[in-house]
N, C-alpha and C positions, 0 to 999 in steps of 0.2 A: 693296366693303365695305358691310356691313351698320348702316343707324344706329346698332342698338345696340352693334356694335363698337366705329364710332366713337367711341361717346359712353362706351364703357368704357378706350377708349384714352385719350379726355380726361383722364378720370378718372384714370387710373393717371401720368398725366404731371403732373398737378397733385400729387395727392400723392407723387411724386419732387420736386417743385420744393418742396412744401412741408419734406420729410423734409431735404432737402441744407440749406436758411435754418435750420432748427429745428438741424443738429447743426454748421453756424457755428458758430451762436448759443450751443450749449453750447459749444463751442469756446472763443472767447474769454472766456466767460464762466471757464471751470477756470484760461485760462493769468492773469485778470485773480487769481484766488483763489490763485494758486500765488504771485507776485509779492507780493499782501498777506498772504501766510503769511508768507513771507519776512523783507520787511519787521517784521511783529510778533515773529518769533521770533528776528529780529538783532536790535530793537529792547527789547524786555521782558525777553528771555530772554539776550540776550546772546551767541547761537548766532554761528559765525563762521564759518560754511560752512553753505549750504544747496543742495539740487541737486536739481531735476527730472528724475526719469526717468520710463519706460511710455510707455503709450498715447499720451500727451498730445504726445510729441514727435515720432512718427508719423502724421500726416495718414489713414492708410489703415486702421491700427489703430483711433484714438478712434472711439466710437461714443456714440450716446444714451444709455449706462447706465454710462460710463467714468468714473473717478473722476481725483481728484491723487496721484499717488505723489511726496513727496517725503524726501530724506536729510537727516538732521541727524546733527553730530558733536560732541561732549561736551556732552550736556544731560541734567544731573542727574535721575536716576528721577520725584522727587516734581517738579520741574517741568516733568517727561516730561507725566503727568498731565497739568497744568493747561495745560501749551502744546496739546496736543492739543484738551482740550475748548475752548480761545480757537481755535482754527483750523475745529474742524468748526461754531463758531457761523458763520462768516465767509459763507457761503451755504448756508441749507437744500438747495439740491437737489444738491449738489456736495460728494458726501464725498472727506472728506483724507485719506490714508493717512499716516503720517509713522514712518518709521525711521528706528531709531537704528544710523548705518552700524557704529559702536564693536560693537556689539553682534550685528550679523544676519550671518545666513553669507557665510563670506569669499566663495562664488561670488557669491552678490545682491551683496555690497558691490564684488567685479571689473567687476561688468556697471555698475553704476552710475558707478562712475570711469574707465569706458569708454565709456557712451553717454550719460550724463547730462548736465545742465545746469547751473551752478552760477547761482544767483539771484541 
């Protein structure tokens, strides 16, 4: 093997070692956000069911650019709003998706009460 192979193979091994720490790290970084979604939006909002699905609960799926998908059920329109912008403040780099299961199509709401999470 040629040194610059070598020394491209270094390369190429550090940055896998660095890319695997780096999407940990967002890792529990989403599931810590998902949890304090939660919390706020059973706590302010009064929500009484909240459920993580997506990416987030597949290991193989999340990726560096993955967000929070989570379900909420009976949360009034106008406090739809403001829980929302209270949850996407909770971490700049870690957007929140948050649906209203009442409301989105019965298949998304099937898949959700089927591979989701409840928080």
């Amino acid at each position: 093997m040629r040194a610059t192979d070598a020394a491209y193979l270094r390369t190429a091994r550090r940055r896998a070692r660095a890319e695997r720490r780096a999407l940990a790290e967002r890792r529990r970084r989403a599931w810590e956000v998902a949890h304090k979604a939660a919390c706020l939006l059973r706590e302010r909002y009064r929500v009484e069911r909240v459920v993580l699905f997506g990416s987030l609960l597949h290991e193989g799926r999340f990726t560096l650019r993955s967000d929070v998908d989570l379900a909420v059920w009976d949360l009034p329109w106008p406090d739809y709003l403001h829980a929302l912008g209270e949850v996407l403040d909770l971490d700049p780099e870690i957007e929140v998706n948050l649906v209203d299961a009442t409301l989105c199509h019965p298949l998304l709401r099937e898949a959700i009460e089927r591979e989701g999470v409840e928080l």
